[in-house]
C-alpha positions in Angstrom: 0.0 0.0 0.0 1.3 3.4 -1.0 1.0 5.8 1.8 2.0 9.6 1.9 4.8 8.8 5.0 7.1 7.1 2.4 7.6 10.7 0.6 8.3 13.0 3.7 12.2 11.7 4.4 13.7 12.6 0.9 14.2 16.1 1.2 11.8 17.1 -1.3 9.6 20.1 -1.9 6.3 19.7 -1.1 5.1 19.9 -4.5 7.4 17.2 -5.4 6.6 15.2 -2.9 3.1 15.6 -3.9 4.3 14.5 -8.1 5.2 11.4 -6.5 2.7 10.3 -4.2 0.2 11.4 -7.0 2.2 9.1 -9.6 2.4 6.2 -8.0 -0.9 6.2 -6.7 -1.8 6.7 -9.8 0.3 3.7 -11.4 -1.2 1.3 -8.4 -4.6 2.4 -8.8 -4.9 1.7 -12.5 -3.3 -1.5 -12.0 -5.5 -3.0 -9.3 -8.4 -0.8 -10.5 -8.8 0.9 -7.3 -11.6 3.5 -8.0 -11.5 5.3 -4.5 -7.8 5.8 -5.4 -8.1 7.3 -8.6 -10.6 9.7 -6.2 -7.9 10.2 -4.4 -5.1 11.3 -7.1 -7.9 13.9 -8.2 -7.8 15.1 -4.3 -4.5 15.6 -4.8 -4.0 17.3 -7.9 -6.5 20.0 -6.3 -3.6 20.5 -3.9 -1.4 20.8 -6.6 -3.3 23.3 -8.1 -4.1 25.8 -5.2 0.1 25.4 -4.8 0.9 25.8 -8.2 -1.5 28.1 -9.9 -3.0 30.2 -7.1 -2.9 33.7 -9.3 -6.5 33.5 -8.3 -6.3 33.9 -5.0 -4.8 37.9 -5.0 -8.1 38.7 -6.4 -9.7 36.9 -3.9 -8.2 37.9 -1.1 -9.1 41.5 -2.1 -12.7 41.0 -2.6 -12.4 39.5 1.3 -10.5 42.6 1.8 -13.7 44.7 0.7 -15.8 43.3 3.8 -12.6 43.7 6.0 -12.2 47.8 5.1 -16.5 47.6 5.5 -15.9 45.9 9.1 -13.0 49.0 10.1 -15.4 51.6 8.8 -18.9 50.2 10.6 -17.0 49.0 13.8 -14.3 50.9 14.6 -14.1 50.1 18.0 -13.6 46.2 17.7 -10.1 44.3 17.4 -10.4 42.3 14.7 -8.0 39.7 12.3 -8.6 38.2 8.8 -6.6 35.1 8.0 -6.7 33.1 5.2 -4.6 29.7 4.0 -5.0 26.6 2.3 -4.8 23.1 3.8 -1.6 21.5 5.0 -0.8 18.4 3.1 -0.7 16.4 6.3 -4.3 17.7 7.3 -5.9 17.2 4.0 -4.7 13.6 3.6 -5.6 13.2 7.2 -9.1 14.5 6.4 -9.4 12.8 2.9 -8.6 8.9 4.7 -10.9 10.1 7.5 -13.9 10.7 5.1 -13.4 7.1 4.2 -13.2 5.4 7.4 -15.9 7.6 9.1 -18.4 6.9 6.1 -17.8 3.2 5.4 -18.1 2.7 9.6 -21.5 4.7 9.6 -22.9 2.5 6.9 -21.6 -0.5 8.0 -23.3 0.1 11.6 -26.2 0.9 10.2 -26.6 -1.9 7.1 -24.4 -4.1 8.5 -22.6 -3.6 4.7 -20.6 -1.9 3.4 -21.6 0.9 1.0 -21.7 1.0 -2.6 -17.9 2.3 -4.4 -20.1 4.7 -6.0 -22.0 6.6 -2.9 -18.5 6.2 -1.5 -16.8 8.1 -4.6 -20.2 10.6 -4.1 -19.1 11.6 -0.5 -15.5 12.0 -1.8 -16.3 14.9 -3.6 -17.7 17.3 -0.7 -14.4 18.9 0.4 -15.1 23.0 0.6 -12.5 23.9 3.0 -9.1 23.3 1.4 -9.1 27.5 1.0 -10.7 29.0 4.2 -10.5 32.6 6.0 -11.1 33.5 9.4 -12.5 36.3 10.9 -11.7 37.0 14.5 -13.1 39.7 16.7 -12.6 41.0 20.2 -14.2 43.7 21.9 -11.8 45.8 24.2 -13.1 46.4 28.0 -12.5 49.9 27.7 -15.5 50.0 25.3 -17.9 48.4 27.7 -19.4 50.4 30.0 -20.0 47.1 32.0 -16.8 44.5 31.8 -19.1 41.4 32.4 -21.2 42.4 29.4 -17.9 41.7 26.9 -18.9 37.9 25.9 -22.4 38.4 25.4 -21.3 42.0 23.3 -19.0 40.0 21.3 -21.6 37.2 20.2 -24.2 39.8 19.2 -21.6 41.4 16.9 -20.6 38.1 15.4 -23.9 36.9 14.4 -24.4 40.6 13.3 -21.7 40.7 10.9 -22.6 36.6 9.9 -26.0 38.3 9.1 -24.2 40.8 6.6 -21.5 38.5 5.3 -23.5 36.3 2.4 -24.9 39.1 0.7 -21.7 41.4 0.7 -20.0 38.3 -0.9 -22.7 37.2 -3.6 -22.6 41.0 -4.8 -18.6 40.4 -5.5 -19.1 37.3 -7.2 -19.6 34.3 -4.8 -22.3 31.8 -4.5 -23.3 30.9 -0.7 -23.5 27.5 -0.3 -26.5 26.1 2.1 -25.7 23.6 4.6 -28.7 21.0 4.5 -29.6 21.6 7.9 -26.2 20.1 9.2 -26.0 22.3 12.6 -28.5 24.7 12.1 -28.6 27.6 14.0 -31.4 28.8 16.4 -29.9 31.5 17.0 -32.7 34.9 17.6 -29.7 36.7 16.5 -29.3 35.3 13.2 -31.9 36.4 10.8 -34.1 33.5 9.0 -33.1 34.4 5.4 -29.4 33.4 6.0 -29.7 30.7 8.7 -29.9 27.9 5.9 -26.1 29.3 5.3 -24.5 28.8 8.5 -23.3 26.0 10.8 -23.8 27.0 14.2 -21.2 25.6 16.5 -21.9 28.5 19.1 -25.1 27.0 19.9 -24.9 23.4 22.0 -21.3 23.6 22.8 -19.5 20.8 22.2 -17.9 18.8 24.4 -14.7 20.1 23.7 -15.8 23.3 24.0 -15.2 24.1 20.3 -17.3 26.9 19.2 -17.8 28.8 15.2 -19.6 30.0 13.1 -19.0 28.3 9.9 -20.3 29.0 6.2 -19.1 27.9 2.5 -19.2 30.4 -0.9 -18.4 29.1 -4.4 -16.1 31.6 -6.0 -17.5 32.0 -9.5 -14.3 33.5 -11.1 -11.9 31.2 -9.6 -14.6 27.7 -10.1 -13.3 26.7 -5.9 -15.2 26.9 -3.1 -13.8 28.5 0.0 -14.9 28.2 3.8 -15.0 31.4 6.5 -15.3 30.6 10.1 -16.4 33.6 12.1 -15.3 33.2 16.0 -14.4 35.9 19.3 -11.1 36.0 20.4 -12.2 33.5 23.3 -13.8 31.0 20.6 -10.3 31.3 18.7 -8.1 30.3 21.8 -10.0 27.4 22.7 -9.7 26.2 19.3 -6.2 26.8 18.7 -4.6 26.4 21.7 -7.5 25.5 24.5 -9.0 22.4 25.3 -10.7 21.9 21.4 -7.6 22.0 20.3 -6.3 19.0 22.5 -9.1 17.2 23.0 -10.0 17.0 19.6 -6.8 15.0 18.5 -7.6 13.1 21.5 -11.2 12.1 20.4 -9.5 11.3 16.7 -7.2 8.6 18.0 -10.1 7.0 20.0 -13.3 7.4 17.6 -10.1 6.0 15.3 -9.5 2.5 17.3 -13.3 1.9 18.0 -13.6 2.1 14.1 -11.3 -0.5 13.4 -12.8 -2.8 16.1 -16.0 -2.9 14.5 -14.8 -3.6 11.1 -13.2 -6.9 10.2 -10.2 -6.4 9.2 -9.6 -7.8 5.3 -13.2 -7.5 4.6 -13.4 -3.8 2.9 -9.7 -2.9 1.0 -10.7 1.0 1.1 -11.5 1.1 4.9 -8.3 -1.1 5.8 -5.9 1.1 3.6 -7.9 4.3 4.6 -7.7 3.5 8.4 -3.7 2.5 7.8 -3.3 6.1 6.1 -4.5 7.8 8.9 -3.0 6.2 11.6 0.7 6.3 10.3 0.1 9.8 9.9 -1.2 10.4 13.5 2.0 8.5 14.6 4.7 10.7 12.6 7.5 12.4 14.4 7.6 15.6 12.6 11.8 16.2 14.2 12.3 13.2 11.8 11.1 15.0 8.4 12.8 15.6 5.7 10.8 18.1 3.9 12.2 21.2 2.2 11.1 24.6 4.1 10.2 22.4 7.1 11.7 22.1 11.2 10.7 20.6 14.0 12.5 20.2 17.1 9.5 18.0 18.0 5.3 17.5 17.8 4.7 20.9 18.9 8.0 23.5 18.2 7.9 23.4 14.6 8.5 26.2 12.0 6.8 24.7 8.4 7.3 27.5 6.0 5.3 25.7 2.3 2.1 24.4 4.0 2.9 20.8 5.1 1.7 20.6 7.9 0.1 24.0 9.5 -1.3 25.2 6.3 0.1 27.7 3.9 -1.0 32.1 5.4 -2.6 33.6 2.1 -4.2 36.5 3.8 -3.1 38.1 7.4 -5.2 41.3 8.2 -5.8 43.3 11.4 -7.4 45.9 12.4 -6.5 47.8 16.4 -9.6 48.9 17.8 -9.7 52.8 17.4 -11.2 55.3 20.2 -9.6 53.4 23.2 -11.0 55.5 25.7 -14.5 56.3 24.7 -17.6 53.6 25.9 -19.9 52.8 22.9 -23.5 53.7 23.5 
């Protein structure tokens, strides 16, 4: 079986390394006529593409750019942050093999089957997030007339601006995606005409205590489609570098073993090569790379400059909140 782990200790670029993961996979799949691999090869070469030819994204990122000068101008009092990046290579193949094993172990438990190559090809092609921005606000005390009011200020002004966001968007050329109900919002403060739009992670806090706003566009010029998570400065912590963060990999590793209990092993090729994908790249020591651009002195101090693993930065804005000593009405 040919996994991405036996590319990341030649020294290679990332895009190379990608040429020959993608080749060989390629060459295996055609010979054993592996259709979920040839699935996967086209996953790849979308990689490829946002690497290669990403032109597109400056006008992108300047369209995004509109709704960030519209945010300084109508709240000048808020902190705020834009980021944008594409997938990591490491998180997209994690992703890609976790599809796989997550929807073959849902069917399975329910049909006691396992589902048909083509549904399976069919849930292969929902990835939206492989480009996705960020927008991150934080309302300074010295606004607040009372301090204790900042979390529930904060959430009003996010689902304000999600409120705004769609229709800014589709007037510059994108198409908002809706979600089929997946995590609809209740939300009073999000209005009913773009509430088909969002997942609402705010609501029903997870476990975790991972909390978003999340909503997908089609950009018409560049034919992609591009996610935006909106989250406070709290929401953003917890996610990065809280208990979401943690506890999340955590929950991965174990919802990962109970998967591969339940499924006999040798009975479905695409869940046994999916599951093996994702585990060997759970259990890489990233200090042992050999990937151009990339150091790690271990699992968490690591400096990846071309998108292997962190994902590459196409968009860092920020905006200081303005007026620091005056209370907004």
């Amino acid at each position: 079986m040919i996994t991405l782990n036996d590319y990341l200790y030649s020294g290679d670029t990332v895009l190379r390394i990608l040429q020959k993961y993608k080749g060989d996979l390629l060459e295996c799949a055609r010979k054993e006529e592996n259709e979920v691999d040839l699935v996967h090869c086209d996953f790849l070469t979308q990689i490829m593409d946002l690497l290669e030819h990403n032109d597109f994204l400056t006008a992108q990122s300047q369209k995004i750019r509109e709704f960030y000068k519209y945010m300084a101008s109508r709240y000048p009092y808020l902190s705020f942050t834009f980021k944008g990046r594409i997938k990591s290579l490491i998180r997209a193949e994690e992703k890609f093999n976790g599809y796989i094993v997550e929807y073959i172990y849902d069917y399975y438990m329910e049909h006691q089957a396992y589902p048909p190559v083509e549904e399976l090809k069919e849930r292969l092609n929902c990835f939206r997030d492989l480009i996705a921005y960020r927008i991150v606000i934080s309302m300074p005390k010295c606004h607040l007339k009372n301090p204790d009011d900042r979390e529930q200020e904060e959430i009003r002004h996010l689902y304000e601006i999600a409120n705004v966001l769609p229709s800014f968007l589709e007037e510059r050329g994108f198409t908002v995606e809706p979600t089929g109900g997946v995590k609809e919002s209740h939300s009073p403060l999000l209005h009913d005409e773009v509430r088909p739009y969002y997942r609402d992670y705010i609501e029903g806090e997870s476990h975790s205590g991972y909390r978003s706003l999340h909503i997908t566009f089609y950009d018409n010029s560049a034919k992609c489609y591009m996610e935006m998570q909106l989250r406070t400065k709290m929401m953003d912590d917890i996610a990065e570098i809280g208990s979401a963060n943690h506890q999340a990999y955590e929950k991965r590793q174990e919802e990962a073993r109970a998967r591969r209990d339940a499924i006999p092993e040798g009975e479905c090729i695409y869940f046994d090569e999916a599951y093996e994908r994702g585990i060997r790249l759970q259990q890489l020591q990233l200090a042992e790379l050999d990937v151009n651009m990339f150091g790690a002195i271990d699992n968490s101090l690591i400096n990846d400059g071309c998108g292997l693993y962190r994902g590459r930065w196409i968009l860092p804005y920020e905006h200081l909140s303005r007026f620091q000593n005056d209370l907004i009405d």
